[in-house]
Phi, psi and omega in degrees: 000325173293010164239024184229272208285063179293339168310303232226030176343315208275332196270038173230128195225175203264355151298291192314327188300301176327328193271306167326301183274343140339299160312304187309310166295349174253000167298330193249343141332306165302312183270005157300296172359276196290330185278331159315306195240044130031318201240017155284119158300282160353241170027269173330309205263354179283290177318320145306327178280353186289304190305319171290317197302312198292323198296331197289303194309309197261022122317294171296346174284330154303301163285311221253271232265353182051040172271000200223171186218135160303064166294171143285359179290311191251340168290335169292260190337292189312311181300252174357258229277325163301285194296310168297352234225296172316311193276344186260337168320300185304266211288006175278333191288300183325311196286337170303306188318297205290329185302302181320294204302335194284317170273344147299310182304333179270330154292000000 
């Protein structure tokens, strides 16, 4: 926490931190997941709402609550959560695609 909010340290406590990393471990739990099964949707699209979930949060810590300054601290998770968002969008095309082929085939 002490390389995220660097603006604003103090409006950080050692709850917030404790919960920010709970999140963090079931956030990448989920996305363990999903990378086991890629072709669970649910999965997919649960995994996806984490990364908007992370891009939203740390825009608003940034613009909104001005607890963060654009470091490298906060610029790393955007660039990650940006970039993961762009690529499961890409490959969300792909799982329709195979799912169709898949129902043309039982047909």
């Amino acid at each position: 926490s002490e390389k995220l909010y660097t603006v604003s340290p103090g409006l950080v406590n050692g709850l917030q931190a404790r919960t920010f990393g709970v999140w963090t471990l079931l956030s990448s739990v989920i996305r363990c997941l999903c990378a086991i099964d890629i072709r669970n949707k649910t999965l997919y699209h649960l995994t996806l709402f984490t990364f908007f979930l992370a891009l939203a949060h740390f825009l608003s810590e940034v613009f909104i609550y001005h607890t963060a300054a654009l470091t490298i601290g906060i610029m790393a998770p955007l660039m990650v959560a940006s970039f993961s968002i762009m690529g499961m969008l890409i490959g969300l095309q792909y799982l329709e695609v195979e799912a169709l082929s898949q129902n043309k085939k039982k047909n």
